[in-house]
py3Dmol code that shows the C-alpha trace and the ligand (Angstrom):
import py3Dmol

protein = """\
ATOM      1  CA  UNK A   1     147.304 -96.606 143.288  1.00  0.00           C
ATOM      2  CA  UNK A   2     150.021 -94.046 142.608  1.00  0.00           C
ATOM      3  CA  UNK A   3     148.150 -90.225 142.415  1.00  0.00           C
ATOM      4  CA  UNK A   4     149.234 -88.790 139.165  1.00  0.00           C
ATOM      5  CA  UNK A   5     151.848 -86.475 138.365  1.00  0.00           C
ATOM      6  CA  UNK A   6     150.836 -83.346 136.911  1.00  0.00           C
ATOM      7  CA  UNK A   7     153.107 -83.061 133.507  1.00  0.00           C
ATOM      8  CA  UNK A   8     155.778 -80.271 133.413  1.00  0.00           C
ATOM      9  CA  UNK A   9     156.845 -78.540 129.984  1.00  0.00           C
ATOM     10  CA  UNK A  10     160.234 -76.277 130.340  1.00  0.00           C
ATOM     11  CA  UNK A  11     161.826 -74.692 127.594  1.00  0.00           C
ATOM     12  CA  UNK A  12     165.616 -74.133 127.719  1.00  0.00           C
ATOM     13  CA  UNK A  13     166.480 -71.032 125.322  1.00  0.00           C
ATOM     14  CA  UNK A  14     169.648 -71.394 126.746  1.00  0.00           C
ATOM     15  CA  UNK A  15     172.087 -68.680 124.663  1.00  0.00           C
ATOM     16  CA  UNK A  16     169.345 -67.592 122.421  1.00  0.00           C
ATOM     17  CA  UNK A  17     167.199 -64.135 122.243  1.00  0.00           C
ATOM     18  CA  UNK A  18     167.618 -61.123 122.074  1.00  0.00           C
ATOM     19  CA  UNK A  19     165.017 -58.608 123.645  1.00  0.00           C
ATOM     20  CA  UNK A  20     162.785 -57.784 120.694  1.00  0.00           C
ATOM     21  CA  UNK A  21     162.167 -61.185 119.844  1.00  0.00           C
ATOM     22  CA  UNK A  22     162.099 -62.766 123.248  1.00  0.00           C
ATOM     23  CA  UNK A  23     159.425 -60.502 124.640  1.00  0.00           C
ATOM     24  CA  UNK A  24     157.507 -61.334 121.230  1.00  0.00           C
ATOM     25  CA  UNK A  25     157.816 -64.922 121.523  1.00  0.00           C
ATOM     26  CA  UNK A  26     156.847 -64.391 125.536  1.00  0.00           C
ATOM     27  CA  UNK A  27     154.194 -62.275 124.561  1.00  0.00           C
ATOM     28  CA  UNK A  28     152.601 -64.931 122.025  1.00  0.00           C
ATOM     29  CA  UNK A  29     152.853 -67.750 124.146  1.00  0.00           C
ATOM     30  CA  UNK A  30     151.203 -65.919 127.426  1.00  0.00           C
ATOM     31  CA  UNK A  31     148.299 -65.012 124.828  1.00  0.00           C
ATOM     32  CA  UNK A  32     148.254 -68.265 123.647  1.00  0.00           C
ATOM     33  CA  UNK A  33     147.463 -70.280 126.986  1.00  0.00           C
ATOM     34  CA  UNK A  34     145.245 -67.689 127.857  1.00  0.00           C
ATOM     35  CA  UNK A  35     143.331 -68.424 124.893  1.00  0.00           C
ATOM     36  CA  UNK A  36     143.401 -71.987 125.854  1.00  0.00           C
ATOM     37  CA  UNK A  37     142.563 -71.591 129.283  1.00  0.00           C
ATOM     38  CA  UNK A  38     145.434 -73.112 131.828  1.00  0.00           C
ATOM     39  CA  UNK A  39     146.702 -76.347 130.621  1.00  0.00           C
ATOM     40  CA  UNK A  40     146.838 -79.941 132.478  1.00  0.00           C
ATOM     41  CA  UNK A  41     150.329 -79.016 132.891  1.00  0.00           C
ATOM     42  CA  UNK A  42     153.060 -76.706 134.929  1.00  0.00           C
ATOM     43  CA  UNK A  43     154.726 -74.699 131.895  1.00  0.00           C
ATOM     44  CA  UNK A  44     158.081 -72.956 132.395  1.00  0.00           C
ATOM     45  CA  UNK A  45     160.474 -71.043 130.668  1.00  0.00           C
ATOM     46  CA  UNK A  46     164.293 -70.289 130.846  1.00  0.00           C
ATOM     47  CA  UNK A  47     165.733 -67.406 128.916  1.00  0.00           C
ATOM     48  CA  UNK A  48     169.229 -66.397 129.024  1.00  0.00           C
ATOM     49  CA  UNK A  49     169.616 -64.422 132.561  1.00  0.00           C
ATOM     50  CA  UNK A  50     169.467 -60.956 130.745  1.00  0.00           C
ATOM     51  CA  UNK A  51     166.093 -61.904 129.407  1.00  0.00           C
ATOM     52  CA  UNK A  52     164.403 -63.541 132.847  1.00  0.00           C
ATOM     53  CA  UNK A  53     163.230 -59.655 134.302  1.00  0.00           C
ATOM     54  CA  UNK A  54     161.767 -58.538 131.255  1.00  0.00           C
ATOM     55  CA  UNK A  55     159.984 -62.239 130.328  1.00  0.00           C
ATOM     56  CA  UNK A  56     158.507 -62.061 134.225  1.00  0.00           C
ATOM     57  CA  UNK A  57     156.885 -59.189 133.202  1.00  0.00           C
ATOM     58  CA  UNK A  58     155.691 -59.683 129.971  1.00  0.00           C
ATOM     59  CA  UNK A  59     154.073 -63.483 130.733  1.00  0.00           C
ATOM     60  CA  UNK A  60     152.577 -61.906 134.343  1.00  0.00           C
ATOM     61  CA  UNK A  61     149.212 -63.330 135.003  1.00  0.00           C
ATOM     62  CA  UNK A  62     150.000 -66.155 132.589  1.00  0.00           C
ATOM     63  CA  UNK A  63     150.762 -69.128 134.871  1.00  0.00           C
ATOM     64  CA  UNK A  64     154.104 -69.456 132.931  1.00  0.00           C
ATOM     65  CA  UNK A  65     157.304 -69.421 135.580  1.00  0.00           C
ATOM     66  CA  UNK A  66     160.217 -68.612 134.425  1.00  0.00           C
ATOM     67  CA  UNK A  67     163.308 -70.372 135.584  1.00  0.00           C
ATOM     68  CA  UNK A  68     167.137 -69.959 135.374  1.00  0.00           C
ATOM     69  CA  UNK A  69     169.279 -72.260 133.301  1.00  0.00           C
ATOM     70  CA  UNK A  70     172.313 -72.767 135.903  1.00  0.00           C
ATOM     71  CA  UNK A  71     173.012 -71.374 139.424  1.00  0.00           C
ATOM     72  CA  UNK A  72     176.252 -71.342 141.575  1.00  0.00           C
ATOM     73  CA  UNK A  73     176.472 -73.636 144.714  1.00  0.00           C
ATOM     74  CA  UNK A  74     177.319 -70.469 146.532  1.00  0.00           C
ATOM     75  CA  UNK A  75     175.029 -67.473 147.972  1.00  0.00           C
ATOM     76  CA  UNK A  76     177.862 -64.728 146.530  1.00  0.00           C
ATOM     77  CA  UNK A  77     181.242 -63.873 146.815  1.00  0.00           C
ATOM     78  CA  UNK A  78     184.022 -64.002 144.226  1.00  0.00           C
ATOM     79  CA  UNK A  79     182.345 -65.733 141.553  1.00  0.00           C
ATOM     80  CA  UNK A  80     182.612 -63.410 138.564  1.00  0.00           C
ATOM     81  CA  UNK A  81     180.168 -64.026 135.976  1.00  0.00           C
ATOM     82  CA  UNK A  82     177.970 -66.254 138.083  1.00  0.00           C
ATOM     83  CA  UNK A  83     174.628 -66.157 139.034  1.00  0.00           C
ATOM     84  CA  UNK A  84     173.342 -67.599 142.822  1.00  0.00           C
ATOM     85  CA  UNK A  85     170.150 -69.221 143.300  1.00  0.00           C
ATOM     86  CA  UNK A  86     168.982 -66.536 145.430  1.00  0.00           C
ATOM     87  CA  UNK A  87     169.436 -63.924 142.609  1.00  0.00           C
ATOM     88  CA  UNK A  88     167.274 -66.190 140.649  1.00  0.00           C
ATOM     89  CA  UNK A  89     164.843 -66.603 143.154  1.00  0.00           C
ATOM     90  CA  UNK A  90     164.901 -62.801 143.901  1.00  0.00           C
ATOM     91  CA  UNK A  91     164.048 -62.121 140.146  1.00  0.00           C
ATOM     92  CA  UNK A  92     160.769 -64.106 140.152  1.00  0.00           C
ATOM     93  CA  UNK A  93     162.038 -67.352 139.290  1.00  0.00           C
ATOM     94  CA  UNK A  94     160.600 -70.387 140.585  1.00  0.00           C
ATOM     95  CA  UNK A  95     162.968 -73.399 138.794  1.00  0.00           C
ATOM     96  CA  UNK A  96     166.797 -73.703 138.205  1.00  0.00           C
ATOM     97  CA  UNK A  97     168.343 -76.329 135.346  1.00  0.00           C
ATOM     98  CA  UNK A  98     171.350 -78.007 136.896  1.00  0.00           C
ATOM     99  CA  UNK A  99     173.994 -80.170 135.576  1.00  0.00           C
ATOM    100  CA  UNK A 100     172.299 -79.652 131.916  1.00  0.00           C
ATOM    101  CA  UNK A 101     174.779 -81.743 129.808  1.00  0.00           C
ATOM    102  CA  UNK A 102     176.201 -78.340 128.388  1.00  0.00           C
ATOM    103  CA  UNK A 103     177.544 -77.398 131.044  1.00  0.00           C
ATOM    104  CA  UNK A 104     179.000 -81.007 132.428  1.00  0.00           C
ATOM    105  CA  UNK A 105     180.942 -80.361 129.017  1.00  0.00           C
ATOM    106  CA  UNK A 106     181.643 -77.441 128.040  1.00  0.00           C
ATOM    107  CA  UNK A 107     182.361 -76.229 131.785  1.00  0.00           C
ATOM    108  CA  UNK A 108     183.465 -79.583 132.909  1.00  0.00           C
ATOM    109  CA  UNK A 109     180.834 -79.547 135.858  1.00  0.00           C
ATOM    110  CA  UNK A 110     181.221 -82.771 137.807  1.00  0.00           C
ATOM    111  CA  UNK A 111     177.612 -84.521 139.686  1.00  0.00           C
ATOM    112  CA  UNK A 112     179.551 -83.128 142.910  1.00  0.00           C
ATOM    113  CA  UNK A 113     178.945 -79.301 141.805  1.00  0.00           C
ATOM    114  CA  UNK A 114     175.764 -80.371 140.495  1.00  0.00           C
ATOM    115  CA  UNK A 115     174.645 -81.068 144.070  1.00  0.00           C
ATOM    116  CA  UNK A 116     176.280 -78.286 145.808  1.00  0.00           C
ATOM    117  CA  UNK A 117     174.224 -76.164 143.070  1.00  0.00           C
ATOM    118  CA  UNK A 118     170.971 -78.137 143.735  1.00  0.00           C
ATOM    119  CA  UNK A 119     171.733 -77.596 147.076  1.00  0.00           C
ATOM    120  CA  UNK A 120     172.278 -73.729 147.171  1.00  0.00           C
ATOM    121  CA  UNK A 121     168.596 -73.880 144.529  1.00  0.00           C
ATOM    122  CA  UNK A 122     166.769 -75.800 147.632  1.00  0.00           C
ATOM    123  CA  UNK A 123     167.921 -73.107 150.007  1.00  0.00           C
ATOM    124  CA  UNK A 124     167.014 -70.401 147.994  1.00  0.00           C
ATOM    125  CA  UNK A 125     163.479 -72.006 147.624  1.00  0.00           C
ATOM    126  CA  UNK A 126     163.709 -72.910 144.030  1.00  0.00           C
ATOM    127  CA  UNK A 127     162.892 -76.587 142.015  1.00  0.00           C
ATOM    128  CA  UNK A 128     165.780 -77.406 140.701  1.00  0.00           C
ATOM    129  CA  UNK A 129     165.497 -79.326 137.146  1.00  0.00           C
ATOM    130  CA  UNK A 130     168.895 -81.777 137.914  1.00  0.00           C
ATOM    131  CA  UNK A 131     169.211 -83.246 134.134  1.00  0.00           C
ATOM    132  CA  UNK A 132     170.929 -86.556 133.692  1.00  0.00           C
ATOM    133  CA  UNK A 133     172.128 -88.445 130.446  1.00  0.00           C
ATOM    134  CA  UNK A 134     174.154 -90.880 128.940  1.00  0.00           C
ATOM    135  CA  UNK A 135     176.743 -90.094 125.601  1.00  0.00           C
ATOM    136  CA  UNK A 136     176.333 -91.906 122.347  1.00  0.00           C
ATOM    137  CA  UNK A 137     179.587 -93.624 123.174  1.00  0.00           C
ATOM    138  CA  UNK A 138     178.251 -94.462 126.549  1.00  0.00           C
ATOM    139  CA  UNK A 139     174.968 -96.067 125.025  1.00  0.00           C
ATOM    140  CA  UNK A 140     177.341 -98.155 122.508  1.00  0.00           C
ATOM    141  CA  UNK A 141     178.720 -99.677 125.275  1.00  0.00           C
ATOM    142  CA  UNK A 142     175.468-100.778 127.224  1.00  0.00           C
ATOM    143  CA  UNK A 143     176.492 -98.200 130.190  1.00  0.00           C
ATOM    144  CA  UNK A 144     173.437 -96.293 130.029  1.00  0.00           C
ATOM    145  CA  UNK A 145     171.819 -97.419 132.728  1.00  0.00           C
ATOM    146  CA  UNK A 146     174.964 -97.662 134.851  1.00  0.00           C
ATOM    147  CA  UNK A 147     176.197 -94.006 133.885  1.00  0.00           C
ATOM    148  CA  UNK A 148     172.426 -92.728 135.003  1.00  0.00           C
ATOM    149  CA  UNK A 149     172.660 -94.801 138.014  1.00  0.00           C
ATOM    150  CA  UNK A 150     176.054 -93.101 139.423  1.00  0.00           C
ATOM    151  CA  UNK A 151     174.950 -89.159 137.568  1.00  0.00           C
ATOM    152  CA  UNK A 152     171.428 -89.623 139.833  1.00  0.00           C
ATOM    153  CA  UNK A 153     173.412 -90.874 143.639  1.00  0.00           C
ATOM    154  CA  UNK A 154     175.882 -88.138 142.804  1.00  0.00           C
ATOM    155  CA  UNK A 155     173.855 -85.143 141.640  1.00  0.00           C
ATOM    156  CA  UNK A 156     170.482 -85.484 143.639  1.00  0.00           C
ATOM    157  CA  UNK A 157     170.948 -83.927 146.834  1.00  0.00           C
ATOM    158  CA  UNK A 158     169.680 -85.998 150.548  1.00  0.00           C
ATOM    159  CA  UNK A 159     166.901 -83.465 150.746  1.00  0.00           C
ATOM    160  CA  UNK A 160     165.562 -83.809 147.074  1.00  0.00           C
ATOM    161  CA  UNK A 161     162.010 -84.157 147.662  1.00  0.00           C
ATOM    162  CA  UNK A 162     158.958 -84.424 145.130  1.00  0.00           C
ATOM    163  CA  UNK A 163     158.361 -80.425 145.310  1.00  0.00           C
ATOM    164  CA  UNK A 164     161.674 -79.193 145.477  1.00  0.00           C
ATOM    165  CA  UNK A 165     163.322 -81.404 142.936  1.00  0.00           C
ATOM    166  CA  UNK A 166     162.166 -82.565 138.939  1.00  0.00           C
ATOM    167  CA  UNK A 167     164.636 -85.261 136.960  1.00  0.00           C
ATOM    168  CA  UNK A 168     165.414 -84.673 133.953  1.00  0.00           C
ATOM    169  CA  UNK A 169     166.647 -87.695 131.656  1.00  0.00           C
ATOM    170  CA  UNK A 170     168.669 -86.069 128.526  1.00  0.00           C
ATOM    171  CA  UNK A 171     170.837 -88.717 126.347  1.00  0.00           C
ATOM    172  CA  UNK A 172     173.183 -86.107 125.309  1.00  0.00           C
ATOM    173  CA  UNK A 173     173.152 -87.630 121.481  1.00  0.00           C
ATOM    174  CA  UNK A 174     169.775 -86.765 120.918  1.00  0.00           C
ATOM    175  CA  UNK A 175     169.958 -82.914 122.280  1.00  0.00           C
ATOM    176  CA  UNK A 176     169.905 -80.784 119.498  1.00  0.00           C
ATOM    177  CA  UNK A 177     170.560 -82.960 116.788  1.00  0.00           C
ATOM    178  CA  UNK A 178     166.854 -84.430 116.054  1.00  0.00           C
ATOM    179  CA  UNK A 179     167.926 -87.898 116.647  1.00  0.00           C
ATOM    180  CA  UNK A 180     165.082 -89.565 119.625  1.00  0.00           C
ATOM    181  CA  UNK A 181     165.687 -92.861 121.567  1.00  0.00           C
ATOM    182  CA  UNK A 182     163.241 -95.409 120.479  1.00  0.00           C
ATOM    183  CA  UNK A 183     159.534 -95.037 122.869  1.00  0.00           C
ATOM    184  CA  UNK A 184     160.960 -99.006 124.182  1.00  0.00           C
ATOM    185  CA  UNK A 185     164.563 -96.988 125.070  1.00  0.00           C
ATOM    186  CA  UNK A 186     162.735 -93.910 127.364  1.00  0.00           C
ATOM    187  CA  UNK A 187     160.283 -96.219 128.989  1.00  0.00           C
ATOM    188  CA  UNK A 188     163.369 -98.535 130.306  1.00  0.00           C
ATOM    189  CA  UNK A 189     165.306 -95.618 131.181  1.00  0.00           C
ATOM    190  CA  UNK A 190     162.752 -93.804 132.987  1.00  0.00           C
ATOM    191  CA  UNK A 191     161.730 -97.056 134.939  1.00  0.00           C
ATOM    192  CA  UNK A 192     164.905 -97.304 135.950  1.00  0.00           C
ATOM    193  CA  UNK A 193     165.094 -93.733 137.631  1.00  0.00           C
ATOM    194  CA  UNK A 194     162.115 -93.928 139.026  1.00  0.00           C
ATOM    195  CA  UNK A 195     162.968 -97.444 140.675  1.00  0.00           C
ATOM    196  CA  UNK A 196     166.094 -95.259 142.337  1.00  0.00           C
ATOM    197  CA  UNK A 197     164.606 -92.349 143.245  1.00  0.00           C
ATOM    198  CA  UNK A 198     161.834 -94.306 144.794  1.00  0.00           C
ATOM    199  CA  UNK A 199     164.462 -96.525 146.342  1.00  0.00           C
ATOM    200  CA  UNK A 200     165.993 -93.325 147.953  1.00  0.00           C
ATOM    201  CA  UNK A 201     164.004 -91.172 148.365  1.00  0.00           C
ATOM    202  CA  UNK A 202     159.738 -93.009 148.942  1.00  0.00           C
ATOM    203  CA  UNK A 203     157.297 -91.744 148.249  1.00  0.00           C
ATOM    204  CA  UNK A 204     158.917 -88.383 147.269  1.00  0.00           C
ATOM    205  CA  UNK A 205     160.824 -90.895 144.400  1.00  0.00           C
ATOM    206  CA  UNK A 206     157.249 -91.929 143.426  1.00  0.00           C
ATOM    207  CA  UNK A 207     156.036 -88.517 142.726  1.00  0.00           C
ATOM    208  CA  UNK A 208     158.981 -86.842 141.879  1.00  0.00           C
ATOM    209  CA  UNK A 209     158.571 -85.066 138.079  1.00  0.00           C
ATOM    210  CA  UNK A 210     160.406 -86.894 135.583  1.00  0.00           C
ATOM    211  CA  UNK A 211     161.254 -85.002 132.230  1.00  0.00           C
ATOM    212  CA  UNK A 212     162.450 -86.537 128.928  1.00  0.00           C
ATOM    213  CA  UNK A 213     164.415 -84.309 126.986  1.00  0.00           C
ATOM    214  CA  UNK A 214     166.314 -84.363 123.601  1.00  0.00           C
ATOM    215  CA  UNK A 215     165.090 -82.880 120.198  1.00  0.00           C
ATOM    216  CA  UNK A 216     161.035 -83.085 121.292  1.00  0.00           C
ATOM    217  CA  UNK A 217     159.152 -81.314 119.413  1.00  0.00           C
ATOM    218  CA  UNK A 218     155.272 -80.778 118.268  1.00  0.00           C
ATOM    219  CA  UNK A 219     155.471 -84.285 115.748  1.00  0.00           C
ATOM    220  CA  UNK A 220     156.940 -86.714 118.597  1.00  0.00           C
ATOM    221  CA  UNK A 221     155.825 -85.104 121.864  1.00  0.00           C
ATOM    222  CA  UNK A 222     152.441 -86.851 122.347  1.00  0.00           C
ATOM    223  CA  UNK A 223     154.718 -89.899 121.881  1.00  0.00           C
ATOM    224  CA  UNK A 224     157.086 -89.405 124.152  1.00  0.00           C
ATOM    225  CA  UNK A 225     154.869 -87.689 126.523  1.00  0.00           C
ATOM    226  CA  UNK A 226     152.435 -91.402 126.414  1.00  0.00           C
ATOM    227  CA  UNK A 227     155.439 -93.395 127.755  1.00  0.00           C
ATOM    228  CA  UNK A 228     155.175 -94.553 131.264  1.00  0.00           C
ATOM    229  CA  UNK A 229     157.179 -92.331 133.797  1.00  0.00           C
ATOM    230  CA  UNK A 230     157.272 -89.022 131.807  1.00  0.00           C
ATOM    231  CA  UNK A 231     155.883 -86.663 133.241  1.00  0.00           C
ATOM    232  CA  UNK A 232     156.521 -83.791 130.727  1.00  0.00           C
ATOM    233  CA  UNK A 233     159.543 -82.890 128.885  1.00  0.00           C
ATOM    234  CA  UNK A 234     162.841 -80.468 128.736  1.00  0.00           C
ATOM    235  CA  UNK A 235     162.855 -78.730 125.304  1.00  0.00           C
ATOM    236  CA  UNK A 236     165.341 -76.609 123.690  1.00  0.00           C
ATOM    237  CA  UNK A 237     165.248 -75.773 120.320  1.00  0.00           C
ATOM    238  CA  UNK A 238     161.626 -76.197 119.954  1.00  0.00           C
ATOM    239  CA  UNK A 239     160.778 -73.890 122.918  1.00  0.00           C
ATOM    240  CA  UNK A 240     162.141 -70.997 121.423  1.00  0.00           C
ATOM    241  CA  UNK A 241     159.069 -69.415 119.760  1.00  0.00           C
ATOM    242  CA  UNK A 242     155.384 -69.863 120.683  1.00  0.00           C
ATOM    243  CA  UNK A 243     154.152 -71.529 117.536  1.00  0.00           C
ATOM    244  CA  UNK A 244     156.970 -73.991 117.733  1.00  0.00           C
ATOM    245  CA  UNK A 245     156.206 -74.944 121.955  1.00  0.00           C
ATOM    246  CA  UNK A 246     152.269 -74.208 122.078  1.00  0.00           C
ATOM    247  CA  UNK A 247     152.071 -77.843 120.449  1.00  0.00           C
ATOM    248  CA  UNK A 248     154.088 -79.345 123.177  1.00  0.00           C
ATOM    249  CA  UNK A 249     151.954 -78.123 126.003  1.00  0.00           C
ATOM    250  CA  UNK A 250     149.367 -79.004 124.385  1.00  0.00           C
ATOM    251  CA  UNK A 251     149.770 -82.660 124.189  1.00  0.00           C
ATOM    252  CA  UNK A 252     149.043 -81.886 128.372  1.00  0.00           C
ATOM    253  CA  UNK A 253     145.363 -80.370 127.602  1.00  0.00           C
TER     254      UNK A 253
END
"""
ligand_1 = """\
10
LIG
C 168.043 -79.269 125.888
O 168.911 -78.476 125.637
O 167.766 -79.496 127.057
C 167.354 -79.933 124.788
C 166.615 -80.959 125.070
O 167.554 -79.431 123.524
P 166.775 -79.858 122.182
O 165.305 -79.946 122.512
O 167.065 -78.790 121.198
O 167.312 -81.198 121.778
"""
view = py3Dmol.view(width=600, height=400)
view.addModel(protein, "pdb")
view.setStyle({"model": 0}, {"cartoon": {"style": "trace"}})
view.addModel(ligand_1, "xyz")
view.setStyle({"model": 1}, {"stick": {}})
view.zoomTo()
view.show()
């Protein structure tokens, strides 16, 4: 029998917090698992890169990481504005999201520069979180699985391996918009990555984390989080105070 995978719960704050209330909500949540005593789960959060010094400290001792929400492929150089996994790593973080559907679109980010930046993450000695995900158009047309498929070959790179590398499935129609695929919908999805990745990649494929994300939140996590395959789940919106994500991690306890 397969050993089980221990659940992962990230939050993606993505361009959201300002000091003040991020070190609050940082602050609540640290106290909050400690409370609890260490969950069944890994639990990580990604602030906007002006926020991931200050949320290190605040959640120290807390078993939270923190994590970045998008590296460049390259160590430095001429990249104005960018970030390189080895900064990230350097700042105390121990994940990187790449190829989060926001930035496929609104940076035009192709599975190509997805690699080279899960590449440059593996190097540095970060996870990196490589997030996959079909468009409502996409799904209309019975592509999903196809669109997945080619997203997964392209993206993951030939040294992904079960501790260097999480999945992330995203349908980009139900991020931030509260719409959910159907419990039938994630479970054939997420059997169909993990047939891939254990095509590719073995036993790594087998116990490689698998995340669902896409408007989860406290009322459908335990839901989501029951299907078989997911092994924990990429939230945005709902991870962006403690009273809103506490209930997510702890569908894990
Ligand atoms: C995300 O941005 O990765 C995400 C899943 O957002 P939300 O939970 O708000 O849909």
């Amino acid at each position: 029998m397969a050993a089980k995978i221990r659940p992962l719960i990230a939050g993606n704050w993505k361009m959201n917090g300002l000091k003040s209330a991020g070190l609050r909500e940082a602050r609540n949540l640290a106290r909050t698992m400690k409370k609890h005593g260490k969950p069944g789960c890994d639990v990580l959060v990604c602030p906007p890169a002006t926020l991931l010094a200050p949320l290190r400290d605040a959640m120290k001792g807390s078993h939270i990481a923190i994590g970045g929400q998008d590296c460049h492929g390259n160590e430095g150089g001429a990249h104005t504005g960018d970030i390189s996994a080895s900064m990230l790593k350097d700042t105390g973080c121990a994940y990187v999201i790449v190829g989060h559907s926001e930035r496929r679109a609104d940076h035009g980010e192709s599975s190509r520069e997805v690699r080279a930046k899960a590449e440059a993450a593996h190097r540095a000695g970060l996870r990196a979180i490589i997030c996959v995900g079909e468009t409502a158009a996409e799904r209309k047309r019975g592509q999903t699985l196809k669109v997945i498929g080619k997203q997964l070959a392209d993206s993951l790179p030939k040294g992904s391996t079960a501790k260097n590398t999480v999945v992330a499935y995203e349908p980009v129609w139900a991020i931030g918009t509260g719409l959910t695929p159907t419990v039938e919908d994630v479970a054939e999805v997420h059997a169909s990555i993990r047939s891939r990745l254990r095509r590719r990649f073995r036993d790594d494929g087998a116990a490689m984390q698998l995340l669902y994300g896409g408007s989860v939140k406290g009322s459908n996590a335990a839901e989501l989080m029951a299907v078989a395959n997911v092994n924990g789940a990429l939230v945005g919106g709902a991870s962006l105070t403690a009273a809103d994500f506490w209930p997510i991690v702890e569908t894990c306890i």
